[in-house]
N, C-alpha and C positions, 0 to 999 in steps of 0.2 A: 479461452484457454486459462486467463486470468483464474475466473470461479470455479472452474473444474479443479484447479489444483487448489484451491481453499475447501472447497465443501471435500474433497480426498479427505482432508487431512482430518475432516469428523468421523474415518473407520481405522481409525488409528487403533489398532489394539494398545487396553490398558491393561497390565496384570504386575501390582510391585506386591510382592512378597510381604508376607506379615512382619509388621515393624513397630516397635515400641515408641516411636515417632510419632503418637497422636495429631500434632501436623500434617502429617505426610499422609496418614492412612486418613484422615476425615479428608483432606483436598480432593484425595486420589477416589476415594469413594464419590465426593460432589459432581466430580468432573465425569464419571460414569453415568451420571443421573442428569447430566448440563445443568447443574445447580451453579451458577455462576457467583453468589451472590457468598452460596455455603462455604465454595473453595476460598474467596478473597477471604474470610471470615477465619478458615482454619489457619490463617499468616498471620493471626495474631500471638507476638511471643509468650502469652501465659499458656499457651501451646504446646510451646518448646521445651519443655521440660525434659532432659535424658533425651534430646536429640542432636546428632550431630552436626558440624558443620554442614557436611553434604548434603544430610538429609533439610536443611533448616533452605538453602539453595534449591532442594528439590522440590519443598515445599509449595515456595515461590515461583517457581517455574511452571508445578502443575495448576497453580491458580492463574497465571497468566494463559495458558493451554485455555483455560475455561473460556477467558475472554477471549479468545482467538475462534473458539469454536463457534462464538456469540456471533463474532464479526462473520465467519466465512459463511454461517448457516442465512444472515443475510445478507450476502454477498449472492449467494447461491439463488435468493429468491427475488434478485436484482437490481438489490442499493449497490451502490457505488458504494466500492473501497476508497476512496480518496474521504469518505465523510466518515471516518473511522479514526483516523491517525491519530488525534487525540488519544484515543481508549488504546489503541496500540502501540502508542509511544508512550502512553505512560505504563503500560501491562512491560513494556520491554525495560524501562528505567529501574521499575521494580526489581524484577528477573535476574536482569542480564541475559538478559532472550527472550526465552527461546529461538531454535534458527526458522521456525516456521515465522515468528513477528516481524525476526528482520528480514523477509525474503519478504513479505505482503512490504513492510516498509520501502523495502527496492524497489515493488512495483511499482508504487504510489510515485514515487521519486523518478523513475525512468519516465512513466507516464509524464511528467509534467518537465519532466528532458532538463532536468536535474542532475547530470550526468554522473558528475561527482560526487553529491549523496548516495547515488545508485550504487555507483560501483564502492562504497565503503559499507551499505548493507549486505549485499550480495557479500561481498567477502567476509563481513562478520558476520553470518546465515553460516556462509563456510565451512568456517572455523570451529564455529558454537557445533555445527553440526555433527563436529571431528573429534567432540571432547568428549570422549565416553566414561566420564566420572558422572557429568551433568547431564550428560544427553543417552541415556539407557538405549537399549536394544530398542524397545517397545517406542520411542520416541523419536528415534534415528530417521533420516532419509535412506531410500534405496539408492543402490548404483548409480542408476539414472538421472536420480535426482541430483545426488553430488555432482556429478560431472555436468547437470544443466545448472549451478549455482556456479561453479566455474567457467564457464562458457557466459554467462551473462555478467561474472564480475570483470572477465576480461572486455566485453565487449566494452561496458561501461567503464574502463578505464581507457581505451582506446577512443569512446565518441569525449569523454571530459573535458574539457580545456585547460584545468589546474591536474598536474600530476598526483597519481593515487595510487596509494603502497601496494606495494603486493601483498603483505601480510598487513593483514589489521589488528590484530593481538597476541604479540609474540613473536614467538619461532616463524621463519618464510618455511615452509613445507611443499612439497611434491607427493606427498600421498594422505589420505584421510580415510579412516578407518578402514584399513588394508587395502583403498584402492588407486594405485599410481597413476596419478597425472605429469604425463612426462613434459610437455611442455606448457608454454608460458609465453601469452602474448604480453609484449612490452609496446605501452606507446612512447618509445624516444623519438622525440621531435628532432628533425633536421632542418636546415635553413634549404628553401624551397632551388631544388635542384642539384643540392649539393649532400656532402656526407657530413659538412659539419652542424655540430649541437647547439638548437635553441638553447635559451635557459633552461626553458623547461626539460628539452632534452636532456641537457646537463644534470637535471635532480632527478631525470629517471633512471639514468646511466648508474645514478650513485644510488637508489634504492634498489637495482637489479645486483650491484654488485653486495649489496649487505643481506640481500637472501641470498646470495650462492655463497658469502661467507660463512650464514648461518645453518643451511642446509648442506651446505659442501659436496657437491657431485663432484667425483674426482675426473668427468668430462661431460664437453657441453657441446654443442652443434647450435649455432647462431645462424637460423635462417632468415635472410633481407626479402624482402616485398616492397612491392612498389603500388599506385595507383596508376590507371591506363593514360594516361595521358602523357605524350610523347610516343617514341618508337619501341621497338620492343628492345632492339636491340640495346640501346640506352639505356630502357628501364632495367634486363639486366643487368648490364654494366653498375650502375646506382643501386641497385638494390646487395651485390656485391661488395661495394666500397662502402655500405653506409653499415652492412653487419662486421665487416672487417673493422671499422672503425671504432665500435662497441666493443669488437674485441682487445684493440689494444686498449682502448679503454679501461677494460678489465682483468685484463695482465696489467699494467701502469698501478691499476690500483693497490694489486693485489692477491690477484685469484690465481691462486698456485696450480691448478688444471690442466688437461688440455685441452685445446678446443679446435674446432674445424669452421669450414664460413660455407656457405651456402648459398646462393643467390637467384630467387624464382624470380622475380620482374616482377611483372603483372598476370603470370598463370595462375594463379592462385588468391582470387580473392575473396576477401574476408565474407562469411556468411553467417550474416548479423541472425538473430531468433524472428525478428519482423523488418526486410527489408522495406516496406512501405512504410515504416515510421522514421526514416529517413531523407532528405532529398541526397543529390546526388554528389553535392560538394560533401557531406557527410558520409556516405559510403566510400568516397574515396581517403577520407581520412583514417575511415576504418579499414582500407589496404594499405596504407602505408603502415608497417612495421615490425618488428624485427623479431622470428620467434626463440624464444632460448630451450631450446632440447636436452635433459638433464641424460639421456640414453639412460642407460641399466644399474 
């Protein structure tokens, strides 16, 4: 799955309009040709003459593209991505991205169960992805793919064990380039049986409430889950008290909304992208917790 989706991203249509950005137009030409060497080479500022901000960021971007396409092309002919990071942690340093480097970066990180660098790629992949000043048409993720970069940034905040923002630069958001993601899995940690908040539960409680400040849904639906162990009935019961508890939580803090509570038990649990890269104390960590529903 890994290589399939890096060597993709070598038919990436290229076409940027003729631009007086000598930068821009030598990278963007390189990167047509996998001149990798041509594109780093057009980021040199005596380049930059009569180019924009944006285009001097695009520049950059597209010569990191190069080397991404270096990596995935032998990815695809089956070097390991993890013998890369170097070249694509320094290609993203440069950038500031692309979302393709940080999602290969995710990988790498998930892979090595890393959880918390994971889930801060995935979500800056996200984001970069969502910025269409920086990230053109021709450059962009499909549908699909947004919503699998959230699905994996949630997951990785959920398997973590240090809490990890929901937004990674910026504004917290519920939709990226016109497509809404209505909910939002939170890992608030509870003390084992009960509705009250670890610490760490405590610091996610307070990053959940600074996206709904930030995004403002004027209502939310907090649905509890639980993990299978115990009765059902119980788990119900707890998975009720522990999203109610979030709630007041969030009215206490602040969030002028309304909101409703919801409580699945143990029906519904989490379904990670590789349940075998899990054992089973960890998929039950990834059912325990609370999802937040922004509705319409």
């Amino acid at each position: 799955m890994k290589s399939l989706i890096l060597v993709s991203a070598l038919a990436l249509p290229f076409a940027w309009p003729a631009t007086a950005c000598d930068g821009l137009r030598q990278a963007s030409e390189a990167l047509n040709r996998s001149d990798e060497a041509a594109a780093r080479a057009a980021v040199d500022p005596e380049r930059f003459a009569g180019c924009s901000a944006t285009e001097i960021a695009l520049t950059r971007r597209v010569a990191a593209l190069a080397t991404f396409n270096r990596v995935a092309a032998a990815v695809g002919q089956g070097a390991k991505l993890e013998s890369f990071e170097g070249d694509l942690t320094t290609a993203s340093r440069d950038a500031g991205g692309p979302w393709q480097i940080l999602d290969a970066l995710g990988d790498i990180n998930r892979e090595r169960r890393d959880y918390e660098a994971a889930a801060t790629y995935y979500q800056q992949a996200l984001e970069d992805a969502a910025n269409e000043e920086l990230t053109p048409d021709w450059m962009a993720p499909d549908k699909d793919y947004i919503l699998r970069l959230d699905r994996l940034a949630s997951e990785m905040r959920l398997a973590a064990t240090k809490p990890v923002k929901l937004a990674a630069r910026g504004a917290c958001k519920f939709s990226y380039r016109g497509i809404s993601i209505r909910k939002k899995a939170t890992p608030v940690r509870y003390v084992f049986g009960t509705a009250e908040f670890t610490p760490e539960g405590l610091q996610s409680a307070k990053d959940l409430f600074e996206c709904l400040k930030s995004a403002k849904p004027p209502t939310i639906t907090l649905i509890g889950h639980t993990d299978p162990v115990g009765t059902t009935e119980a788990n119900k019961a707890l998975s009720i008290a522990r999203a109610e508890a979030l709630a007041k939580y969030l009215v206490g803090a602040g969030y002028p909304g309304t909101w409703t509570v919801v409580g699945r038990g143990e029906e519904e649990p989490f379904k990670p992208d590789d349940p075998n890269a899990y054992d089973e104390a960890m998929l039950h960590q990834l059912d325990r917790r609370v999802e937040v529903d922004v509705g319409n």
